[in-house]
N, C-alpha and C positions, 0 to 999 in steps of 0.2 A: 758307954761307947757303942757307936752302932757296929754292925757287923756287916760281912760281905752277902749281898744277895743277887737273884737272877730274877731279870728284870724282863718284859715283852717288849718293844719297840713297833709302835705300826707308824710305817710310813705313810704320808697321803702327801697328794700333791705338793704343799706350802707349809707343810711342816710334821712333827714327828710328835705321837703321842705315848706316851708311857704307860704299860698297862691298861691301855683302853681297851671296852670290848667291840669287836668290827666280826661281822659275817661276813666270812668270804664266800663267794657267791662267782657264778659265772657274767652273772651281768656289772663284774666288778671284777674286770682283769687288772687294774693299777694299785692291788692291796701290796703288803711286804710286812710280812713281821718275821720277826728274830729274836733270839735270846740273848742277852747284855749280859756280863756278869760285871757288878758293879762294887766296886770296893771304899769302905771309906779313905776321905783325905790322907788322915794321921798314918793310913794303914801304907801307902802312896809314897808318904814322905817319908818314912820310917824305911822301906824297901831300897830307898835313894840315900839312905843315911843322912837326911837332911831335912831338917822341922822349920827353918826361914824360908819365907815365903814373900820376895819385894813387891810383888804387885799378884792379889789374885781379882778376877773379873768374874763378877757373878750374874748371868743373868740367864734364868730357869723360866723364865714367862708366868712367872705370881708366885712361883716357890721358893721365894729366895729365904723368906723368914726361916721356912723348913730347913732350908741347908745350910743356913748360916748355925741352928739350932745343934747341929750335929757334931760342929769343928771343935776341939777339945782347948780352945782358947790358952790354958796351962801347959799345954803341950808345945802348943804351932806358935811362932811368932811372922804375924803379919804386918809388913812394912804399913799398907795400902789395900785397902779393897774397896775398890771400884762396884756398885751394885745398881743394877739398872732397872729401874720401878717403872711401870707403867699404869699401877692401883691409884688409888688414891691416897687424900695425904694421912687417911688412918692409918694403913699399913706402913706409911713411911713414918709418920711418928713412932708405930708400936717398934720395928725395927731402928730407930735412929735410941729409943729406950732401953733396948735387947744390947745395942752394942755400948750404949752408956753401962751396961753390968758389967763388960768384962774391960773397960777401962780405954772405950775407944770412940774416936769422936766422931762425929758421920758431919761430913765437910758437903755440902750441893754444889757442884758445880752445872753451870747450864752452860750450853751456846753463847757467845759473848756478853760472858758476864764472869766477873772477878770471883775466887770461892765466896761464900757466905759458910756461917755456920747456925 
C-alpha cells in the first residue's frame, strides 16, 4: 500500500509539473513551486469513513496506469471510472488488461458513439 509523501509542484504557464527540475532564474519571473503533501486514496476514504466510490475520473496526463496501480481494488469499491487516455492504444490495452485483473471491464465510450467494449 503506498504511503503519504511530499511532493514539488512547478507551475508554468499551461500546466503543472510534478517534481520536475526548473532553475529559477531572474530572466524567469513566471516560475512557482510548492510543496504538496499528497496522500493515498484508501488513506482519503478511510478518513471519510467511506470505501464507495460512484464515479471516480482519472486523468493524470500518461499516468494513469501508475495510479490506478496504487488503488487497493479489495478495499475500494468503484461504481465507474472514467479514465482519460491520450497514449496510444498500447497503453489502453495494457490498462483495459490491469483492470480485467481486478474484475472490471473498461467500457470506450467516444463523442457520438454508443459504448463499445
Amino acid at each position: 500500500m503506498p504511503y503519504p509523501k511530499e511532493v514539488t509542484l512547478h507551475q508554468e504557464t499551461d500546466e503543472v509539473k510534478i517534481n520536475s527540475v526548473h532553475v529559477n532564474s531572474l530572466d524567469d519571473p513566471d516560475w512557482f513551486n510548492t510543496r504538496v503533501k499528497c496522500f493515498p486514496l484508501l488513506s482519503l476514504l478511510l478518513a471519510m469513513n467511506d470505501t464507495n466510490i460512484d464515479y471516480l475520473s482519472l486523468d493524470t496526463g500518461g499516468t494513469e496506469l501508475q495510479v490506478l496501480e496504487t488503488i487497493p481494488f479489495e478495499h475500494v469499491k468503484i461504481e465507474i471510472i472514467g479514465v482519460h487516455l491520450t497514449t496510444n492504444d498500447f497503453e489502453k490495452d495494457t490498462i483495459k488488461k490491469f483492470l480485467a485483473t481486478k474484475n472490471i471491464l473498461l467500457t470506450e465510450i467516444r463523442q457520438d458513439e454508443t459504448p463499445k467494449t
